[in-house]
C-alpha positions in Angstrom: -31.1 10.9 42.3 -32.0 9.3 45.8 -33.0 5.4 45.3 -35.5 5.6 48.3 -37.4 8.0 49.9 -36.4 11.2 52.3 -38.3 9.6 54.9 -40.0 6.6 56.2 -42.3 5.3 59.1 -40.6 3.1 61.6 -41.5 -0.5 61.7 -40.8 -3.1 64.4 -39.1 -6.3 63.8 -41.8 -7.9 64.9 -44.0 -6.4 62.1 -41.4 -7.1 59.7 -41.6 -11.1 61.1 -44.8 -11.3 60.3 -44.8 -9.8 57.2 -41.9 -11.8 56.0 -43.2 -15.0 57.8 -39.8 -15.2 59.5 -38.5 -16.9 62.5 -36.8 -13.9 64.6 -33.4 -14.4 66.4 -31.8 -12.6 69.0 -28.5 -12.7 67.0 -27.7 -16.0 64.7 -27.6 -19.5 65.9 -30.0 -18.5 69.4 -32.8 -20.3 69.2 -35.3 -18.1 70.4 -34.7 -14.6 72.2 -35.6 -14.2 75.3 -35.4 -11.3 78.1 -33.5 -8.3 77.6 -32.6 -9.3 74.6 -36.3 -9.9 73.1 -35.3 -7.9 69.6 -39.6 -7.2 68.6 -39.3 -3.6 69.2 -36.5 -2.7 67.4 -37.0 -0.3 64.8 -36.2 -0.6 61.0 -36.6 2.6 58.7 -35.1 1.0 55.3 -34.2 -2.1 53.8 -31.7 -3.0 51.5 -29.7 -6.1 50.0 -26.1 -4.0 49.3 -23.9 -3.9 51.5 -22.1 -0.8 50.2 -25.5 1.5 50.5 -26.4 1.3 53.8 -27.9 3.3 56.1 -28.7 3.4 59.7 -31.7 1.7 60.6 -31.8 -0.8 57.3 -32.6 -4.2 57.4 -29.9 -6.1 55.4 -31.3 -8.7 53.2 -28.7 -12.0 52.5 -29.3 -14.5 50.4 -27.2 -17.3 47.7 -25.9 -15.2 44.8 -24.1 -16.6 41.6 -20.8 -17.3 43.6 -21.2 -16.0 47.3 -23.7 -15.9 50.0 -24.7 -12.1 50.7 -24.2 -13.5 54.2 -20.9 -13.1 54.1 -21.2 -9.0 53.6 -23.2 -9.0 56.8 -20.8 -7.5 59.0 -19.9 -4.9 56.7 -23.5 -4.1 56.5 -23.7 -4.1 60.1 -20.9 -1.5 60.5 -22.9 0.8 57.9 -25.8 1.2 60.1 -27.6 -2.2 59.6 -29.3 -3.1 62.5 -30.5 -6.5 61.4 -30.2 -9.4 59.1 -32.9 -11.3 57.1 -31.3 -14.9 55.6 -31.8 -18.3 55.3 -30.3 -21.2 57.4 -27.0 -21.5 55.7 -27.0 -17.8 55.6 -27.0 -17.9 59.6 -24.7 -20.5 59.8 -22.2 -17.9 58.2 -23.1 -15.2 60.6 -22.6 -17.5 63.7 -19.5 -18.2 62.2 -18.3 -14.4 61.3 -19.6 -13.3 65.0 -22.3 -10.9 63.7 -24.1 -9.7 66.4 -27.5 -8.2 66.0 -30.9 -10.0 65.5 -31.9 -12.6 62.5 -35.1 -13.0 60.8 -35.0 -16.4 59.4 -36.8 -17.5 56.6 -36.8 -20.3 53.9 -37.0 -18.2 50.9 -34.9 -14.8 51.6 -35.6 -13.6 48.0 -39.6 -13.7 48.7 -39.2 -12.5 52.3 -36.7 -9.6 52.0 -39.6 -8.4 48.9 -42.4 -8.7 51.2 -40.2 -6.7 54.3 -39.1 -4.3 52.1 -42.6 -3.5 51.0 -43.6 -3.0 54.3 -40.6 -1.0 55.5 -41.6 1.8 52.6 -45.3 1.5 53.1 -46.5 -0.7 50.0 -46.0 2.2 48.1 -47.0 0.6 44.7 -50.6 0.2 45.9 -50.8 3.7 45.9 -49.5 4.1 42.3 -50.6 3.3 38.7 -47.9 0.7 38.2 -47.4 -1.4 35.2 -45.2 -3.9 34.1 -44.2 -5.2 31.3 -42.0 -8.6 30.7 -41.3 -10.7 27.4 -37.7 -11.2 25.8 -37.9 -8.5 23.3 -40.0 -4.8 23.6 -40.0 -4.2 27.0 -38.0 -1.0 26.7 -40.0 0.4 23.7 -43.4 -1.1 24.7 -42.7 0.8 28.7 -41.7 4.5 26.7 -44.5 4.1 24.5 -46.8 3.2 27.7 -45.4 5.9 29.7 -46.1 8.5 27.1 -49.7 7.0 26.9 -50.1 7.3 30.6 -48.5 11.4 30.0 -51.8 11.9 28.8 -53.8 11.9 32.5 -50.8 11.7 34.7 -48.4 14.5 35.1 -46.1 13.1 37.4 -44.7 9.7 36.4 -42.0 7.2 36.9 -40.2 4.6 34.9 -37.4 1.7 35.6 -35.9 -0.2 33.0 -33.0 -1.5 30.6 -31.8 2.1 30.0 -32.5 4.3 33.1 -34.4 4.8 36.5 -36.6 7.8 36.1 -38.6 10.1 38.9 -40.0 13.3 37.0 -37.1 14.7 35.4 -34.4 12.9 37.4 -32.6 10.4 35.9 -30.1 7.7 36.0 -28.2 4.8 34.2 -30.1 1.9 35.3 -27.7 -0.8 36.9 -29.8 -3.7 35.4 -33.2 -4.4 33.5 -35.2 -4.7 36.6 -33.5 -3.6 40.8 -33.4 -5.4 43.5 -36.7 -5.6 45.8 -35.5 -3.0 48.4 -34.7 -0.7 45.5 -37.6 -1.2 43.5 -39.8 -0.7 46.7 -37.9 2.3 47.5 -38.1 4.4 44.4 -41.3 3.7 44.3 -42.0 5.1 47.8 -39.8 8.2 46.6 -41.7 8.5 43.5 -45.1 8.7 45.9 -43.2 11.4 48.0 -42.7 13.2 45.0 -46.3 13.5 43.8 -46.2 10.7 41.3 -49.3 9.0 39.9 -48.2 6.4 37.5 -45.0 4.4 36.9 -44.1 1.6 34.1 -41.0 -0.9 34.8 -39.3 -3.5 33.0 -39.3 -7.0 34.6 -36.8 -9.3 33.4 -36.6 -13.0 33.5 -33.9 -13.1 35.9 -35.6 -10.6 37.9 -39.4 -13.0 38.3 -36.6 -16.0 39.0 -35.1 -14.3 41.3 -38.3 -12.7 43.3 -36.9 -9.0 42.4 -40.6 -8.8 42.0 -41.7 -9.7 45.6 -44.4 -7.8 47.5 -45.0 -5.5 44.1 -48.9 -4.9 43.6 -48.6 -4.4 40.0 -51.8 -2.5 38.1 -51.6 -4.2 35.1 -49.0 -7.0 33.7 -48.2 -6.9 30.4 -46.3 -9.8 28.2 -44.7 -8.7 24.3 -43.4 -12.1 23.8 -41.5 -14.9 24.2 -38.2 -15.6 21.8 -35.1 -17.4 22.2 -32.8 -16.3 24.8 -31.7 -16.7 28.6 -31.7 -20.9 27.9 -27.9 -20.5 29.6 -29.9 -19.6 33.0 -33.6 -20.9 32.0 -33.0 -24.4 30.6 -35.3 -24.2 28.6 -38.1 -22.1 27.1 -40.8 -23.8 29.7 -38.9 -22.4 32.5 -38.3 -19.4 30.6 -42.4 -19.2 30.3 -42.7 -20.2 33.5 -40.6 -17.1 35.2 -42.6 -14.6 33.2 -45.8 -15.8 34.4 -44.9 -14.8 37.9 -45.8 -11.5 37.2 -48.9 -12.6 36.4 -49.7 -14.1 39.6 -53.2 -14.2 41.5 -52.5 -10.8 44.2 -49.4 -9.1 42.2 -51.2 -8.1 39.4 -55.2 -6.8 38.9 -55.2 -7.7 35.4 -53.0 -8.6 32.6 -52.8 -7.8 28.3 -51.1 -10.7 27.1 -49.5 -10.5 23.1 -50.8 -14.0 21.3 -48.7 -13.6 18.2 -46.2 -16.5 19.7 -47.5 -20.0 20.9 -45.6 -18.9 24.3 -48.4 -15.8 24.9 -51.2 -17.8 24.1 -50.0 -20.8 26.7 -49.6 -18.2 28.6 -53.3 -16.8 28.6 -54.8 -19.6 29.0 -53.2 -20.3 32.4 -53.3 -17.3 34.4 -55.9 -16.6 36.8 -56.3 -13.1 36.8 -58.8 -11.2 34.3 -56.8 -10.7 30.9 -57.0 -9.2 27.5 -55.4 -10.8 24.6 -53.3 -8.8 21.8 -53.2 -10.2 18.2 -51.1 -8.3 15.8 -49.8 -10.2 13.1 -52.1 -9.6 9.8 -50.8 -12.1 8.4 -51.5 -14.9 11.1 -54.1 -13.3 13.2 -55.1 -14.9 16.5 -58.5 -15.0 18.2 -57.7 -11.9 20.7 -59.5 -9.3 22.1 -57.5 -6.6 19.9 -56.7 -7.2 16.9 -54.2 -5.8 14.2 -56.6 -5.7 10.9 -53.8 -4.2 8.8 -50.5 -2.4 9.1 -47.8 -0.4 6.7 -44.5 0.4 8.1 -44.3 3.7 6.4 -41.5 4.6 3.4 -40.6 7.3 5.3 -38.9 5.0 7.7 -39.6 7.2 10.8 -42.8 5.7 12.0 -45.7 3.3 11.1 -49.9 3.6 10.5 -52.0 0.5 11.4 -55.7 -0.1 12.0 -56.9 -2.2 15.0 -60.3 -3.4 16.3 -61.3 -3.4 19.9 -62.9 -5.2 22.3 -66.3 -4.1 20.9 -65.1 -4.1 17.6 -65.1 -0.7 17.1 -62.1 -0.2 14.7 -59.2 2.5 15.2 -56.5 4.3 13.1 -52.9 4.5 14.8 -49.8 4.6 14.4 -46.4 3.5 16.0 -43.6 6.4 15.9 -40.9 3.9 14.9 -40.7 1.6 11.7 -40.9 -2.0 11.3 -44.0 -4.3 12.0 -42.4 -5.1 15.5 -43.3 -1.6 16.4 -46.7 -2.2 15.4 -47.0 -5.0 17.8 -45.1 -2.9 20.7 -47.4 0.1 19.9 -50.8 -2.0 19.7 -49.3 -3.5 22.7 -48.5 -0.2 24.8 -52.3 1.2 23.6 -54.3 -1.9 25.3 -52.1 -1.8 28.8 -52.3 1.6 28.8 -56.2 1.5 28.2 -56.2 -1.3 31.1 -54.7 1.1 33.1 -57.2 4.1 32.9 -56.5 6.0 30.0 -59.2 6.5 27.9 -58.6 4.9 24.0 -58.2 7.7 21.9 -55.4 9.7 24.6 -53.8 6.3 24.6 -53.5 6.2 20.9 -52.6 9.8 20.7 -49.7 8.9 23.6 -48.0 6.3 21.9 -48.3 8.1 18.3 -46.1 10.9 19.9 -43.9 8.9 22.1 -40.5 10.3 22.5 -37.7 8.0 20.6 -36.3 5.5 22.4 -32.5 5.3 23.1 -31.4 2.4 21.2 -34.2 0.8 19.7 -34.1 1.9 15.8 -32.4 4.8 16.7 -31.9 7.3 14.2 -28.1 8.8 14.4 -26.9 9.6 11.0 -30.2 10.8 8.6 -29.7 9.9 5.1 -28.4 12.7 3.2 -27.9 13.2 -0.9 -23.9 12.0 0.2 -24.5 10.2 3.4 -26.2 6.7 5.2 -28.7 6.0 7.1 -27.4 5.1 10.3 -28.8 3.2 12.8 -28.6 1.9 16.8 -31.1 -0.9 17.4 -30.8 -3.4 20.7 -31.8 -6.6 18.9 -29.8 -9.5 20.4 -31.5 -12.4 19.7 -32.2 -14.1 16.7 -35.9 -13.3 16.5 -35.3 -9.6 17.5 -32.6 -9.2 14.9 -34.6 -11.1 12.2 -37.6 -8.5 13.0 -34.5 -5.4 12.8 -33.2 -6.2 9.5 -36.9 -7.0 7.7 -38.1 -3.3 9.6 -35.2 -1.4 7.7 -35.2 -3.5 4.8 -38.5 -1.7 3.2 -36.6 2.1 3.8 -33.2 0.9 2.0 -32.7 1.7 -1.5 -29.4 0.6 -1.4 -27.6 -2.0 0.8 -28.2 -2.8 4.0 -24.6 -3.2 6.2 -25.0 -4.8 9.4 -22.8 -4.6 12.2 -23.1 -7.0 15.3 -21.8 -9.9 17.2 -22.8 -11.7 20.2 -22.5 -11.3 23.9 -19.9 -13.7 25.9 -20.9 -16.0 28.7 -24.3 -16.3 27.3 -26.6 -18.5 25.5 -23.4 -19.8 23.3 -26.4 -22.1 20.8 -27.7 -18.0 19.4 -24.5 -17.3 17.9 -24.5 -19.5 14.6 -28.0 -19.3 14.4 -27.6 -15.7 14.4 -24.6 -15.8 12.1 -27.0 -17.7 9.5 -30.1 -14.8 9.6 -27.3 -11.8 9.3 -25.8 -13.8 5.7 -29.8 -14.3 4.8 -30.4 -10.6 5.8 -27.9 -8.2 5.4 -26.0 -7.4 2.3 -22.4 -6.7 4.1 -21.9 -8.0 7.5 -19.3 -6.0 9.5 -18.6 -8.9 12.5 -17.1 -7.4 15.4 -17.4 -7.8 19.4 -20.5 -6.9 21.8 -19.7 -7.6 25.3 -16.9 -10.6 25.2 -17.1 -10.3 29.2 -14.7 -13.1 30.3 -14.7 -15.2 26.9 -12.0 -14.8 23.7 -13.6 -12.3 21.4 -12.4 -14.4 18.9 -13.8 -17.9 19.7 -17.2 -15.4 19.6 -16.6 -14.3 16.5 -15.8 -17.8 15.1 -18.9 -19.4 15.8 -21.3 -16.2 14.4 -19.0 -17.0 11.5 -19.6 -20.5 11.1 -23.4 -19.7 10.9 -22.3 -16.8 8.3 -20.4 -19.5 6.2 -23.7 -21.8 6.5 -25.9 -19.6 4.8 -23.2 -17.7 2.5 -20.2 -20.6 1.8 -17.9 -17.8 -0.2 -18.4 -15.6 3.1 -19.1 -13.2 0.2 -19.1 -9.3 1.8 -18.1 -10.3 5.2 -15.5 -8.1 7.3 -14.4 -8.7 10.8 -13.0 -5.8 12.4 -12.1 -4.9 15.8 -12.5 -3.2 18.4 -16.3 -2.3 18.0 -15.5 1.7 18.0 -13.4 0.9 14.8 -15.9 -1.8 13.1 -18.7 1.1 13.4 -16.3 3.5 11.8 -15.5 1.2 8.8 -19.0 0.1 8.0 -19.9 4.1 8.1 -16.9 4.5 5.5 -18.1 1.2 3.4 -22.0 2.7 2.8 -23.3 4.9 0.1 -25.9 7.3 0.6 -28.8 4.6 -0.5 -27.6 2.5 1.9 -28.7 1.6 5.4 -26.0 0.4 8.2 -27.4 -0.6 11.3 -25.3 -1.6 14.7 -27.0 -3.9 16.7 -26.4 -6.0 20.0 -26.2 -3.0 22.6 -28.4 -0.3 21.6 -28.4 2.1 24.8 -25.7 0.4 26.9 -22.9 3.1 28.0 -20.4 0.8 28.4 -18.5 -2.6 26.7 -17.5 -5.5 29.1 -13.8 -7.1 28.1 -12.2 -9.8 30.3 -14.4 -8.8 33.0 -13.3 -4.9 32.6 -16.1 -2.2 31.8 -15.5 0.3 29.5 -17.0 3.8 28.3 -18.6 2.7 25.2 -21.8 3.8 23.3 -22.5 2.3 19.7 -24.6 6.7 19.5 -21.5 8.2 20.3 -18.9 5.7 18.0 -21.7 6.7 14.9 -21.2 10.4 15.8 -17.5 10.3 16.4 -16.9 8.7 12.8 -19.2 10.9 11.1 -17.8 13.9 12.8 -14.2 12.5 11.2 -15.4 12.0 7.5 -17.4 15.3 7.4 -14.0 16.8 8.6 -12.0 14.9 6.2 -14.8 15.3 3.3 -13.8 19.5 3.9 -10.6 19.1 4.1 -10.1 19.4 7.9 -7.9 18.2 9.9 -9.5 15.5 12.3 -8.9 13.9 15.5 -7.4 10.1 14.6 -9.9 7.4 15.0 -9.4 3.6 15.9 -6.7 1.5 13.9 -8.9 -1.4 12.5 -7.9 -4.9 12.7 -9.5 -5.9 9.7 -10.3 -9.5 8.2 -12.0 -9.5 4.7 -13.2 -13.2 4.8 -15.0 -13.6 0.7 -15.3 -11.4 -2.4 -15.8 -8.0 -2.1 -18.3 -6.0 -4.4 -19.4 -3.4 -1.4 -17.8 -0.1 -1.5 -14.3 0.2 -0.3 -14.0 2.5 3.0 -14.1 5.9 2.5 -15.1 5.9 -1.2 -18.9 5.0 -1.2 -18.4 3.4 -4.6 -18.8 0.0 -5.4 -15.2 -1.8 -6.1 
């Protein structure tokens, strides 16, 4: 799928100045061009901030990353086609230095700038469009499908950009990250108006209002789920964290905003925004003063979806329902109805879109159906303590057995999570399988010893807890462990197609481990040969009166 459109309109460098409110440079360290070599008129026809993706005509955008300047990929971006640079002053101190020699545009903030430029480079495209987004630590993802669904209802031709792929129509791709890069974002969205499409939903991260991802978008609505632990390794703390999702809600990138008050963070978070808002209450139990509100709600035994009744801002009162269970799908469906209603569709086709919303790869994804001799098996993404807390009390209702959990915790992250979370799977979960998520450059183990330690908190015999490795093989034996009353659910990774180990990416999907274990014990259970699975390193830490693998009786 092409990230930017098939064509664009030329714009100067002078234009681009302006827009950017950049100083322009002959070529780096010249103070001010001058004669022949007056740059204005030079033409730009794309913008990008990869080095390995360019294309003639691009303005290169280079600015401090985690560990190098971008700067210092200018001249290979140069030698793809780039025919100038937009950085800062230390960026064009490395320029000078590497010899690059085509004009500068130099700005203070090149995050901010190189959004603006872009924008202009691909014709604002996202004034043109329906375009909503939607930021809080958990829900995005299922909150944007349900929203997109909603918006099916009056717009044929849509677009989406998130944690799990970057969607034009039917075209589709694994999405590199929660939220792109400025250029990109502005480009897909200028091919997704050269396509014919009228509406468009993306996930913004954190990281990506921090980091100005966001820059020069015109955003339809903004919408906000929550606000929950996580990110305090690159936040601080949860002020800053609040403080990077209010970007989106910024006087000029967004007409309006629906904001959830369930969590003290979303009602700070109304009451300081300047734009025109609607507030979201959905908790029955606690309900805030909001302009929809959740009057009651049943997650449904069926475990498939949920029913709820809400009031309006008249307070007329509706019937929905949410297509996946648990009360956090209530909140991401009453959610999804009042920023799709904010952005044009009329109520009832916005209820009637999220009621028939597609599932949702990863979040309480059903892989395995319960059978009279199998498990229910499930994917869901939670990775935070809140977000797994919410998981394990959705399923909890549509388990007449046990409920086996298998998860760990992501390396190089937010390290303070991992007891904590340890503690809510022992209060949770009857058998905890513990095993790796991403261990990126960390020891798996050390990972796996602090979830413990929270385990041991809550559960000093460790009573029921394995540790198994690698993740393909801890999926398997918590699939062999469960009875056909029971419930095992895989969280941590939900969609993601691959597993990071000492800073190597593998092929891995928790969807496809499910299938490839129960493919092995069908085969097994009809006495057919099958393909060998993963050799377990197993550590049985307590008492065990789960069932042993492979037997679904209880030992």
């Amino acid at each position: 799928m092409a990230l930017r459109p098939s064509r664009a309109v030329p714009r100067t460098l002078a234009e681009l100045a302006d827009r950017a409110g950049a100083r322009l440079r002959a070529r780096a360290g010249q103070a001010e061009p001058a004669g022949d070599d007056h740059p204005e008129s030079i033409l730009v026809t794309g913008a990008t901030v990869d080095s390995h993706v360019v294309a003639a005509g691009d303005l290169f955008g280079a600015f401090p990353g985690l560990k190098v300047h971008g700067a210092r990929y200018a001249a290979d971006a140069v030698a793809g086609g780039a025919v100038a640079v937009l950085t800062d002053e230390e960026g064009e101190a490395l320029l000078a230095e590497s010899g690059v020699d085509v004009p500068v545009l130099l700005v203070d903030d090149a995050r901010v700038a190189m959004g603006e430029a872009a924008a202009l480079v691909y014709g604002d495209p996202s004034r043109e469009l329906v375009f909503v987004g939607i930021t809080g630590t958990n829900g995005k993802t299922t909150t944007a499908y349900f929203v997109d669904n909603a918006l099916a209802q009056v717009h044929d031709r849509r677009g989406i950009m998130g944690t799990v792929e970057l969607r034009i129509l039917d075209e589709t791709i694994e999405s590199p990250r929660t939220t792109v890069e400025s250029p990109v974002l502005h480009g897909l969205l200028a091919r997704m108006r050269e396509q014919g499409v009228t509406a468009a939903v993306t996930e913004v991260s954190s990281h990506a209002a921090a980091l100005e991802r966001i820059s020069g978008v015109a955003f339809s609505v903004a919408v906000f789920t929550n606000l929950q632990w996580d990110h305090l390794d690159f936040h601080g703390t949860m002020e800053e964290y609040l403080d990077a999702k209010a970007k989106l809600f910024a006087p000029g990138r967004a007409a309006r905003g629906v904001i959830n008050v369930d969590d003290e963070w979303g009602r700070r978070l109304a009451a300081r925004v300047e734009i025109p808002v609607e507030t979201v209450s959905t908790h029955v139990d606690d309900p805030q003063d909001a302009d929809w509100t959740v009057t009651w709600a049943d997650v449904g035994l069926d475990g498939v979806g949920s029913r709820f009744t809400f009031t309006d801002p008249r307070g007329a009162e509706h019937t929905a329902e949410a297509p996946l269970p648990g009360l956090v799908n209530v909140s991401n469906a009453m959610v999804a109805i009042a920023a799709a209603h904010a952005a044009g569709v009329p109520l009832p086709q916005a209820i009637a879109g999220v009621a028939t919303a597609h599932a949702v790869p990863g979040r309480m994804e059903r892989v395995v159906e319960r059978s009279a001799i199998d498990p229910l098996a499930i994917v869901d993404y939670a990775h935070t303590p809140d977000a797994l807390t919410l998981a394990l009390q959705g399923v909890r209702p549509i388990t007449p057995g046990r409920l086996i959990l298998i998860f760990g915790s992501d390396g190089d992250r937010d390290q303070g999570k991992r007891p904590v979370m340890g503690g809510i799977a022992a209060d949770l979960a009857d058998v905890i399988v513990l095993t790796d998520e991403n261990p990126r450059s960390e020891e798996p183990a050390a990972i796996r010893s602090a979830i413990r330690a929270g385990i041991e908190r809550a559960r000093p015999d460790l009573h029921d807890v394995h540790e198994v490795e690698p993740r393909v093989a801890a999926v398997e034996y918590a699939l062999r462990l469960a009875g056909p009353g029971d419930t095992v659910i895989v969280t941590g990774k939900g969609h993601e197609p691959t597993q990071e180990i000492a800073g190597v990416f593998h092929r891995y999907n928790d969807r496809d481990a499910y299938l490839a274990a129960q493919a092995r014990i069908v085969a097994e259970r009809e006495g057919r040969t099958a393909d060998a699975g993963p050799v377990p390193r197993v550590t049985v830490h307590g008492p065990v009166t789960s069932a042993q693998p492979g037997t679904g009786e209880s030992a």
